[in-house]
C-alpha positions as CSV (number, residue, x, y, z in Angstrom):
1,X,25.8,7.3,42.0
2,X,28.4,7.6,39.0
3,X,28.1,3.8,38.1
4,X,24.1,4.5,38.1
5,X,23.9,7.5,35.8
6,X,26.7,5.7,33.5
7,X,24.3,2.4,33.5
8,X,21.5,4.7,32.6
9,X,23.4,7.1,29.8
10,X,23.7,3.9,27.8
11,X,20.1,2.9,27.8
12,X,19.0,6.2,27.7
13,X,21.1,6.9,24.5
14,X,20.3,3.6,23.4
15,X,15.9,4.8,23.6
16,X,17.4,8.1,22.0
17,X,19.1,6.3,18.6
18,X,15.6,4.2,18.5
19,X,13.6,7.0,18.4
20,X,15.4,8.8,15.6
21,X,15.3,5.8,13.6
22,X,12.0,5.4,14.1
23,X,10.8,9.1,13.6
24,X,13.6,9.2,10.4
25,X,11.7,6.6,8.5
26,X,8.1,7.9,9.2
27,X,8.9,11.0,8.1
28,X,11.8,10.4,4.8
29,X,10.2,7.5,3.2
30,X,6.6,9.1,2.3
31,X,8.2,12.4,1.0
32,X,10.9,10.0,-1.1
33,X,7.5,8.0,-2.4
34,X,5.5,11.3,-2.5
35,X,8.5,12.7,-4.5
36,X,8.7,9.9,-6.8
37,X,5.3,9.3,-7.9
38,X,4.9,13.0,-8.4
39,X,8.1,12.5,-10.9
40,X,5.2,9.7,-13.2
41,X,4.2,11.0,-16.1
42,X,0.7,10.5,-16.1
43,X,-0.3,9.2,-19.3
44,X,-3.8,7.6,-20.7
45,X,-3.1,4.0,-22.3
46,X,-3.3,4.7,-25.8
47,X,-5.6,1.8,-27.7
48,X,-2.6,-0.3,-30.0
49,X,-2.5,-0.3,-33.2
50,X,-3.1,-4.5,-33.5
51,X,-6.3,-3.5,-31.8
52,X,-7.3,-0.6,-34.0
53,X,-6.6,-2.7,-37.2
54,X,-8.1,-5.7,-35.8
55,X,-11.4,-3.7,-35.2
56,X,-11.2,-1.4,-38.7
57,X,-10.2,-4.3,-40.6
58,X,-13.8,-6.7,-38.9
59,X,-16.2,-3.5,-39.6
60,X,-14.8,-3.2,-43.4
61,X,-15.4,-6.9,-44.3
62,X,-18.5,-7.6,-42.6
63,X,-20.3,-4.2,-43.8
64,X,-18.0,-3.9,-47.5
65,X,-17.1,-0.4,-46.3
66,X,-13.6,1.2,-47.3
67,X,-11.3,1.2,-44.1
68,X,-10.5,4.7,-44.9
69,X,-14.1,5.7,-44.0
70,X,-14.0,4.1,-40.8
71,X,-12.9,6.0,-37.7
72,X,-12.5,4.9,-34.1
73,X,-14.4,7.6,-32.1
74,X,-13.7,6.4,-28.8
75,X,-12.6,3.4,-26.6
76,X,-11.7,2.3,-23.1
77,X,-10.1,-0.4,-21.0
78,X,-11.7,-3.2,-20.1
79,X,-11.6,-6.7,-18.1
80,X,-14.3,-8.9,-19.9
81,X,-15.6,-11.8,-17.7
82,X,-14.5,-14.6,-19.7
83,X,-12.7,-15.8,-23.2
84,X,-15.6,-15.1,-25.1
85,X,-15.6,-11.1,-23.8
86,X,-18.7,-11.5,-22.3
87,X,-20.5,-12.6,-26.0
88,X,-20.9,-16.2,-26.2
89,X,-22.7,-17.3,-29.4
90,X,-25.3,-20.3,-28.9
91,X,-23.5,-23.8,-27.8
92,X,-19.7,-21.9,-27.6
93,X,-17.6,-22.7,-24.6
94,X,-15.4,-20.2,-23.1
95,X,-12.6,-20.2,-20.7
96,X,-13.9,-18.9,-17.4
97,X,-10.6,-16.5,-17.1
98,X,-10.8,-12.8,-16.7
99,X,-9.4,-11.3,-20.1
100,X,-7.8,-8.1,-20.3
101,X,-9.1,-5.9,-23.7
102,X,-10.8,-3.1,-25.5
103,X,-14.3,-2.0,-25.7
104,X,-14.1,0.3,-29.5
105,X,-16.2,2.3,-31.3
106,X,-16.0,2.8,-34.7
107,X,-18.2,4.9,-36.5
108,X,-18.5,5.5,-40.9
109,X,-21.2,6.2,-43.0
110,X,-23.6,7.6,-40.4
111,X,-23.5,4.5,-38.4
112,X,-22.0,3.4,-35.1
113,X,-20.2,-0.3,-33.9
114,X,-19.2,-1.2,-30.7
115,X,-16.3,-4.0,-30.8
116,X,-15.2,-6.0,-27.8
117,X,-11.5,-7.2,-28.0
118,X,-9.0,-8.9,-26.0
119,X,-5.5,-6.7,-24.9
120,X,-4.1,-7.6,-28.3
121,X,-6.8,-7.8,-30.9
122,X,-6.4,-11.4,-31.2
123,X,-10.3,-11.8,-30.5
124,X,-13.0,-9.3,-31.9
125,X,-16.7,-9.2,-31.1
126,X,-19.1,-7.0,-32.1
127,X,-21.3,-6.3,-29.2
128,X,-23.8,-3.6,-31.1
129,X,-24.3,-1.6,-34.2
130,X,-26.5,1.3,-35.1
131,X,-27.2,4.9,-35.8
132,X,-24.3,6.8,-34.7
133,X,-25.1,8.5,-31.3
134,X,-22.8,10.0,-28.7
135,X,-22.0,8.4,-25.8
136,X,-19.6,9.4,-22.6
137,X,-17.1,7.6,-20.4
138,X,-14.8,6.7,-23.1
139,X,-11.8,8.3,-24.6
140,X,-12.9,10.9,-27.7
141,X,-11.2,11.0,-30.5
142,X,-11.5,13.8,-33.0
């Protein structure tokens, strides 16, 4: 009966160490992760300045309006659907990759245009102009 509950001890410590192991990593890791992601700063990707200038600089020489009276009012992230940002002029071939960018508004002189741009301001399209209105889903700038 001693050789039986000696045989047994060792599995039964064995089932024992498994379950801790087990019931340690369930339970540490998620408040570690938990912990960790509560530690991220949580920040809102600021448009870069290439972008900005980029934008400023297109609206100023197409229109002939100073730069200085030109203000981006709002602008959010965006994946166009290919190298063109979605605006192909007539007979232009695009590549068919997803491209990271912009979509900006700039607004001066009681009027409003909305740029398209890629994640570095390399490409700019204007996708509309008009009277300025107010729109929502966008950063605001003031």
């Amino acid at each position: 009966m001693n050789i039986s509950f000696k045989k047994h001890s060792k599995q039964l410590a064995s089932i024992l160490f498994s379950i801790v192991i087990v019931f340690l990593s369930w339970h540490l890791l998620p408040v570690e992760t938990a912990t960790a992601e509560s530690q991220k700063p949580t920040t809102v990707n600021p448009l870069s300045d290439r972008v900005a200038i980029a934008v400023i600089a297109d609206v100023s020489k197409q229109t002939g309006i100073s730069t200085e009276k030109l203000k981006i009012t709002q602008y959010s992230r965006q994946t166009w659907s290919n190298g063109c940002l979605g605006i192909a002029k007539p007979d232009e071939i695009c590549t068919q990759a997803l491209v990271e960018g912009w979509r900006v508004v700039v607004s001066g002189n009681n009027r409003t245009w909305v740029y398209r741009s890629d994640r570095n301001g390399r490409i700019v399209r204007l996708e509309s102009s008009k009277q300025s209105t107010s729109s929502s889903g966008h950063h605001q700038l003031k």
